[in-house]
Structures are given as C-alpha cells and as structure tokens.
VMD Tcl script that draws the C-alpha trace (Angstrom):
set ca {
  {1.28 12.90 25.90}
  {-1.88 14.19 24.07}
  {-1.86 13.55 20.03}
  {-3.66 16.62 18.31}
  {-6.66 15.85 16.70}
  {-7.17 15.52 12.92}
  {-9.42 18.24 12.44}
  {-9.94 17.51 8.52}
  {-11.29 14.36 9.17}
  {-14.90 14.80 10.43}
  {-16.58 11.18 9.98}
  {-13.83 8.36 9.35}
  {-13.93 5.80 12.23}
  {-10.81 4.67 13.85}
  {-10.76 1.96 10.58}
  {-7.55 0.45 9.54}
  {-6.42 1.06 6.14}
  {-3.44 -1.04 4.67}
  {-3.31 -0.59 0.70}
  {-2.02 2.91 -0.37}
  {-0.62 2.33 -3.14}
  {-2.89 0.44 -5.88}
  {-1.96 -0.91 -9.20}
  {-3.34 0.72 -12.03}
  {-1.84 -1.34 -14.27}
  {-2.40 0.73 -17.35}
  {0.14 1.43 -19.91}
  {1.64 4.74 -21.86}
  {1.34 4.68 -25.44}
  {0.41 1.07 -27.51}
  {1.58 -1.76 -25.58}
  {4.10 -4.45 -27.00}
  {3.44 -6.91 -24.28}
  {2.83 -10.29 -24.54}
  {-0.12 -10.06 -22.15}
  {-3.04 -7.29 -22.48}
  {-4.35 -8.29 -18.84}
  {-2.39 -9.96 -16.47}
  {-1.73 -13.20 -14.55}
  {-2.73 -12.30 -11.42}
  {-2.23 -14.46 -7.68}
  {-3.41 -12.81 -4.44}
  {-3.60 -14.30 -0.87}
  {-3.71 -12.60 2.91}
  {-0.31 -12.56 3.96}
  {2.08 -10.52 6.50}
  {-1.12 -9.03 7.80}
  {-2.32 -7.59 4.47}
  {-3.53 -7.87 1.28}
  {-1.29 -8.95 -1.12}
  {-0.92 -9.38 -5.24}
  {1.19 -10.64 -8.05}
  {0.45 -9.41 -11.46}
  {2.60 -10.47 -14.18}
  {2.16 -9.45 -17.87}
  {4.83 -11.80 -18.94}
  {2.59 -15.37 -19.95}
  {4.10 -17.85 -17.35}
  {2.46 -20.80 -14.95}
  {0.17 -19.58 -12.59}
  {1.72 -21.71 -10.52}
  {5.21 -20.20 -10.48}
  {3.47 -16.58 -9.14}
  {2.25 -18.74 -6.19}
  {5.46 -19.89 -5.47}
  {6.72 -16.35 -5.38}
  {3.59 -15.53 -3.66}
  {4.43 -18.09 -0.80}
  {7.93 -16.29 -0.28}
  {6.23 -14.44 1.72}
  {4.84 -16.96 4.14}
  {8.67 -18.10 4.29}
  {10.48 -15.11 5.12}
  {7.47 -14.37 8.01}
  {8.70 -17.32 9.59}
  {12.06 -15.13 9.73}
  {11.18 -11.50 10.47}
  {7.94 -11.53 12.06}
  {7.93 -9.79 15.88}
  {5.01 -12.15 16.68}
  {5.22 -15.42 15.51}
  {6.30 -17.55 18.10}
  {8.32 -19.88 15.62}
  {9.99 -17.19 13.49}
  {14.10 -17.01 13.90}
  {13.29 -13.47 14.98}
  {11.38 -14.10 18.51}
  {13.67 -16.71 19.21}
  {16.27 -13.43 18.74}
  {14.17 -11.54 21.03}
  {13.13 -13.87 23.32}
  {17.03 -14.88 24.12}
  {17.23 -18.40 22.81}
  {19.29 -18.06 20.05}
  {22.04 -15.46 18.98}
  {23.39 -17.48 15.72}
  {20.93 -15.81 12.82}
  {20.49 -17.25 8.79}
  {22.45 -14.76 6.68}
  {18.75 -13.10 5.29}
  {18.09 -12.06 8.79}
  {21.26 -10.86 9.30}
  {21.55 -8.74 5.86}
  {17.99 -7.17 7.44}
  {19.15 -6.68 10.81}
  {21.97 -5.08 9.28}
  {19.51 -2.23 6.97}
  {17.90 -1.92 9.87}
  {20.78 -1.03 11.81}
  {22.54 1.54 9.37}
  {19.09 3.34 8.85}
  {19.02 3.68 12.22}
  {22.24 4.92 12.46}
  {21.08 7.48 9.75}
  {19.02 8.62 11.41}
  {20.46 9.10 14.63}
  {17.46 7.13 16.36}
  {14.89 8.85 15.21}
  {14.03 5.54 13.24}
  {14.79 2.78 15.77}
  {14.40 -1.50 15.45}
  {14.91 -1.65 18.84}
  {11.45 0.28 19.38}
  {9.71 -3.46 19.52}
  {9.73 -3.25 23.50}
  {7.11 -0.11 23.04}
  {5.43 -1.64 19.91}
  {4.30 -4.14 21.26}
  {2.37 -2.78 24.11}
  {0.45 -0.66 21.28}
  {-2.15 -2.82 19.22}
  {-3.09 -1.14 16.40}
  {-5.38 -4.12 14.98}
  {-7.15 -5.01 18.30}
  {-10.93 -4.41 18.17}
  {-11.07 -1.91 20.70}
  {-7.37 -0.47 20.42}
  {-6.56 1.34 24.00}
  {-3.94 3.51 24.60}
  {-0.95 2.08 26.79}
  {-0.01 3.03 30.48}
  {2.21 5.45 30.71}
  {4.44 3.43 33.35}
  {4.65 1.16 30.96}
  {5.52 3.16 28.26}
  {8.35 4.68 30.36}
  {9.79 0.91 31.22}
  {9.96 0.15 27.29}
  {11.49 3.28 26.47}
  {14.95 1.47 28.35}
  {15.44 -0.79 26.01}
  {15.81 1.09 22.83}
  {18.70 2.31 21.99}
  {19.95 0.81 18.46}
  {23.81 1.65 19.62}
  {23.11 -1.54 22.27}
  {22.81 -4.06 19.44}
  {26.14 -5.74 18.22}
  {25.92 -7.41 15.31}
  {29.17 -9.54 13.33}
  {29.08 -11.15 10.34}
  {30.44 -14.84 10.42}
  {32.99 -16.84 7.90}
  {29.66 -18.87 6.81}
  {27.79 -15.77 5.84}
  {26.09 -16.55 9.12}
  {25.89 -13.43 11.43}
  {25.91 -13.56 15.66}
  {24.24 -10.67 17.51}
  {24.53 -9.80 21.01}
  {21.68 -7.20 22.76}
  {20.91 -5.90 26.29}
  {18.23 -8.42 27.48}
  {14.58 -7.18 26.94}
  {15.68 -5.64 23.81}
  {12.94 -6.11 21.05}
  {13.96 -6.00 17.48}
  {10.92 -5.13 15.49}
  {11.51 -5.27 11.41}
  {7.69 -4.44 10.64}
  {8.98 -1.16 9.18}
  {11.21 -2.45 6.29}
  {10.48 -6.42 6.05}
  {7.76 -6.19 3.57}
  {10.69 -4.23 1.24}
  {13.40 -7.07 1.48}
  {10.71 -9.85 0.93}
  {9.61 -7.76 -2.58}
  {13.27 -7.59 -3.19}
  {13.42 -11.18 -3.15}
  {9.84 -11.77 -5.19}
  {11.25 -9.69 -7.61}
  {14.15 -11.57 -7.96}
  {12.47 -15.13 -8.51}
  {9.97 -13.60 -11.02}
  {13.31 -13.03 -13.01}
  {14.85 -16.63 -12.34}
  {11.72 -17.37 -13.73}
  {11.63 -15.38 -16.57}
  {8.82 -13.10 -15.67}
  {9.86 -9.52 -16.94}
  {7.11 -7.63 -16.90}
  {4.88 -7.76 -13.22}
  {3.80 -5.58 -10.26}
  {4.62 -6.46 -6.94}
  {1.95 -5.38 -4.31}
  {2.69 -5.98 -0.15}
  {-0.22 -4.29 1.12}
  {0.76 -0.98 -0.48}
  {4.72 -1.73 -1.01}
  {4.66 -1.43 -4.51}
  {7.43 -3.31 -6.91}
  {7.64 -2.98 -10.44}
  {9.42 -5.41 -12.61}
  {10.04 -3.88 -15.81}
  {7.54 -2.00 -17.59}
  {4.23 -3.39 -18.81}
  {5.99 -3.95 -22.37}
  {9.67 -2.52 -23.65}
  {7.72 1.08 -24.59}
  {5.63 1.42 -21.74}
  {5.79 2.53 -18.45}
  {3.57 0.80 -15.22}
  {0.95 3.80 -14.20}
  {0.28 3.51 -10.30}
  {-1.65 5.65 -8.21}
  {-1.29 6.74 -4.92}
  {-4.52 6.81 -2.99}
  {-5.12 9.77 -1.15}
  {-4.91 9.25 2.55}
  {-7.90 8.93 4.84}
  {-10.33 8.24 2.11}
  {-12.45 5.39 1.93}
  {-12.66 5.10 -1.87}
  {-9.23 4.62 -4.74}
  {-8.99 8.68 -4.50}
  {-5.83 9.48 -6.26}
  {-3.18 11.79 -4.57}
  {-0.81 11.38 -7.58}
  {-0.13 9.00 -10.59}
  {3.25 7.56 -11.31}
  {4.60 6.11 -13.86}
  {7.22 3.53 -13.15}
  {9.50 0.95 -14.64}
  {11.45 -0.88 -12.54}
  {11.26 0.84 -9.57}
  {9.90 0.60 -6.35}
  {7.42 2.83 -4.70}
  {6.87 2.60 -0.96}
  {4.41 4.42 1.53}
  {4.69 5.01 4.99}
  {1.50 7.59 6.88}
  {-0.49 7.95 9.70}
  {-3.38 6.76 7.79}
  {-2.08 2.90 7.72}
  {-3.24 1.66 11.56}
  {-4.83 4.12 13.82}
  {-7.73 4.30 16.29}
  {-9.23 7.91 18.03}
  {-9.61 7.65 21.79}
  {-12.13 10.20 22.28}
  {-10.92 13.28 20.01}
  {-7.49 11.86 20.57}
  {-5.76 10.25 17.17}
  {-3.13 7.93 17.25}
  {-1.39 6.39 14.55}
  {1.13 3.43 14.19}
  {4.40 5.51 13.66}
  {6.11 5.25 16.99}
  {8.99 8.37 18.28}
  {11.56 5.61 19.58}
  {12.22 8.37 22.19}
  {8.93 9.27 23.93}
  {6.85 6.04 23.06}
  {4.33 7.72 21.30}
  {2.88 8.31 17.44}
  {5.28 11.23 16.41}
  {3.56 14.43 16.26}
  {5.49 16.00 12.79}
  {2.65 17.59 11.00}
  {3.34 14.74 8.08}
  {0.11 12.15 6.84}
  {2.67 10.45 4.49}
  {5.93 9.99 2.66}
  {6.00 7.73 -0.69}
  {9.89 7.05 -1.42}
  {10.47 5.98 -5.30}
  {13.36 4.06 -5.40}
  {15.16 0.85 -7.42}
  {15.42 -1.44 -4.29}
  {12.65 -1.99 -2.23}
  {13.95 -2.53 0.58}
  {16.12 1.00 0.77}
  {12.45 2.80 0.11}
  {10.73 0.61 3.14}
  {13.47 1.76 5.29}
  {13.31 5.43 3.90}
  {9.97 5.98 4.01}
  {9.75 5.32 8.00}
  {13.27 6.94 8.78}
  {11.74 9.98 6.72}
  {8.51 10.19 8.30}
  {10.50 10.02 11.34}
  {13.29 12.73 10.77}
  {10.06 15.15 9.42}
  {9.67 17.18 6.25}
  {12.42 19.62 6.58}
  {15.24 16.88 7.67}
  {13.56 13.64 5.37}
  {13.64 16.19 2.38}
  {17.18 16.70 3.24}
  {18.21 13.08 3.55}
  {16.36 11.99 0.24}
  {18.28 15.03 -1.15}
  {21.55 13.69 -0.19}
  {20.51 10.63 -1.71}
  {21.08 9.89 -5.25}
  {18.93 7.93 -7.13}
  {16.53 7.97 -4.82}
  {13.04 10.20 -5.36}
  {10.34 11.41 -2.52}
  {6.45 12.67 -1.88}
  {5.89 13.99 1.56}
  {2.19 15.21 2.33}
  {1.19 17.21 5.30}
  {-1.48 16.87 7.24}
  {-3.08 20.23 6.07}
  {-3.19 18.03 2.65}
  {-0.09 20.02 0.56}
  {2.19 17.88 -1.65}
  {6.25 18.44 -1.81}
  {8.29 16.79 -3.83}
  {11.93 15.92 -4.08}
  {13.95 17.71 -6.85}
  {14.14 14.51 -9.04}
  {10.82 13.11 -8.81}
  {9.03 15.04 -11.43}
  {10.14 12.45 -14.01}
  {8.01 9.40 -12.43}
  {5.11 11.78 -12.55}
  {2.56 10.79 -15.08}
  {1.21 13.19 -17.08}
  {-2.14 12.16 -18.71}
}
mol new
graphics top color blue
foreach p $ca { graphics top sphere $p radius 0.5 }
foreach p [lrange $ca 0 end-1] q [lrange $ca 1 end] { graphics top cylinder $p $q radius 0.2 }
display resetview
C-alpha cells in the first residue's frame, strides 16, 4: 500500500514532533490571580515532554507528586513496559485487571464500538511491528502486516466488571491491547483531579500536547493556548483558544512519522489494512471537559475522516472540534467558535 506524498512539505526530515499544543499561559483582561507567573514542574515522561503549571501558590513539591502520576499509571497502560499490568494482559499471564485499567479498557472499548472499528485497541498486534521512534524507521513486511491484521477485531475482547470494582477480561490469544491513543487523557484526568485535592485551582496540564486546564488563570480570565501549526519547526500558531476548564487534545499525522523515499508515513494506523490511514486529514484538536473523552475522540475522529468525525462531534453535546486538511484549510464544529480567542 503506497502512502501519497506530502507535497507541501518540501524540506522537513522524517523528524518526530510530539508537542502541538503549547501553553501560552496568558490571560484575558487584568488578572485576579494569586500568581502572575506560575509554579512550574516538567520531567520526560510517557515518551514526551511533559509540564505542570499552576498559578495557584502551592509546594513545589505537591506538582511533582502529580507530576509522578504519570510514571505510576505507565506502569499500568503502557504496551511496552515489560512490568506494566497491561503486557502482563497481553502477554497472557494475567486476566484479573485493577479497576483504573479496567475503567480504560472499558473507553477504549465503547469508542471503538463508536466507531465501528475504524478506531481499534486491539490494533497493538500491527503497532507494534511499526516503530515510529527508531532511528532509521523502516516500513514493515507486508506478510507480516497481513498476520497482525487477525487479531484485531475489538468485538473479540470480553470484558466484566467484578463485585470488587475489579474487572476480568478474556481475548483471542495474540490479541494486543494498545491504549497509546487515549492513556495520556485518563492520566490528565487524574492530575487534574489531585491538583484539586490539593487545592490547586488554577493550572495547565501539558502530556506532550494533551492539554488540561484547571480553571482559568484567575476567576475573570480565561487560559489562552495555541495550537501550533502542523509540520513546522517553530511555535507557528494554527489557532488560539481560550479555555477554562476544559481540555484540548490533538491527534495528526505530524506527531511520529518518517518518509521512505517520497513515501510518508505517519503513526495513525487503519485497524483494517495495517497502514497510516490515507483521509486527506493533518489533524483534529477535540475541546472537551474530560480529557480522556477528547484523547479518545480525537483518534476515533481522525479515523472516521472529516465528513463522518464532523458528524460524530456533531452528535455530541458538549463536546467542540478543529479538523485541518492536509491542503492546510480549517473546519470547525458548530459550537467551537466560543473557545476561539479573539485578540
């Protein structure tokens, strides 16, 4: 299957990008916080860049706590690690899963579902014979390709919820769950929610481009985020948002891809032929209150395509969306004008 080639982009090199969106942190208006510049915590975790800034004065020490959630919930959801609950999932050894992985499982599952496989978890048998961070990234054999594709199928996965809040799942063997697509949304979900057990009110949340905001930067002001333009190697804006409480999540072709030859492939898998969908799409930012609903939206949206994702998010309520195209045009959803920040 041949990928067409990204004829507007003449000189980037098969680079990986991870931050889209980047914090601005700027406010509308004269600020009432308690903090003009922020408490800020960063670290290199999940396989990205990540930062806490929180305008509300607390102990540096409490954002690294909330910072190190993330190193705790990798140890559940992560595809690769060989001591996460996950692989031991995948790899057969256990099928008695902690309620959080269930409650994840389960998103994944229903989005799935929403998308009549279009957005699959099951795709980790094909994902992982595609290595989007490798130095030299190479494109996998076909045979192989075709062998994966026999194991997805989400409608294999059984999945029960037990008296404990415990859950027990049952899958074909040599079915891969892979939760990359909507992990990073939970885990701010659950940042978010220890900033406010610890009385932080007023922060951004930033997973490598997942993008949280808790509260506004003061009780009259919005957070201002951009969105960097995709494919540039500078903080281009595509569009500025202004947010409070909400959650704004990214999901393009411009995240982890390499060329091979004139050939571009990006991370965004078709659960039914194996390879990066072909869709016309570069990216789709979904502005939502729970993170985790906008990780799993922006993927299943990307995956169902402009016409169909612009549908879903339609049918959605409470629940805004920015596709772009590859030929660079911008459509929004028919609520979504509101978050846009008008300078």
């Amino acid at each position: 299957m041949i990928m067409r080639k990204k004829s507007f982009i003449k000189t980037i090199k098969p680079v990986f990008v991870f931050l889209l969106i980047f914090s601005m942190l700027g406010g509308i208006g004269c600020s009432n916080a308690a903090l003009s510049e922020p408490i800020t915590v960063t670290g290199y975790k999940l396989n990205t860049y990540v930062r806490i800034d929180s305008y509300t004065n607390v102990s540096k020490s409490v954002l690294q706590e909330a910072l190190n959630l993330c190193d705790t919930y990798e140890k559940l959801f992560s595809r690769t690690l060989t001591e996460s609950t996950l692989y031991k999932v995948n790899s057969g050894e256990i099928t008695e899963i902690p309620e959080e992985l269930g409650l994840l499982i389960q998103y994944g599952l229903d989005y799935s579902r929403l998308s009549n496989g279009a957005f699959d978890i099951t795709i980790g048998s094909v994902s992982r014979l595609w290595d989007f961070t490798a130095d030299k990234p190479v494109v996998p054999d076909s045979a192989e390709i075709i062998e994966a594709l026999k194991y997805v199928d989400y409608k294999n996965v059984s999945l029960a919820k037990n008296a404990d809040g415990t859950y027990h799942i049952e899958m074909p063997e040599n079915t891969i769950l892979d939760l990359g697509a909507i992990a990073k949304g939970y885990i701010a979900d659950r940042i978010k929610d220890y900033l406010l057990t610890n009385n932080v009110t007023s922060a951004v949340i930033n997973l490598g481009g997942n993008v949280l905001c808790v509260g506004g930067k003061s009780s009259s002001n919005d957070f201002v985020i951009g969105v960097k333009k995709p494919f540039t190697q500078t903080n281009e804006v595509l569009v500025t948002l202004k947010l409070n409480d909400i959650s704004a999540v990214s999901s393009g072709t411009y995240e982890r891809y390499f060329y091979d030859g004139d050939t571009f492939y990006h991370h965004i898998l078709n659960p039914k032929t194996g390879y990066p969908y072909e869709n016309a799409l570069t990216s789709v930012t979904i502005l939502s209150r729970s993170s985790v609903d906008g990780d799993c939206l922006s993927t299943t949206c990307f995956a169902l395509g402009l016409d169909e994702g612009m549908a879903l998010i339609e049918s959605l309520p409470d629940i805004e969306a920015v596709f772009v195209t590859d030929n660079g045009s911008i459509h929004y959803s028919g609520g979504a004008d509101k978050y846009l920040y008008k300078a």
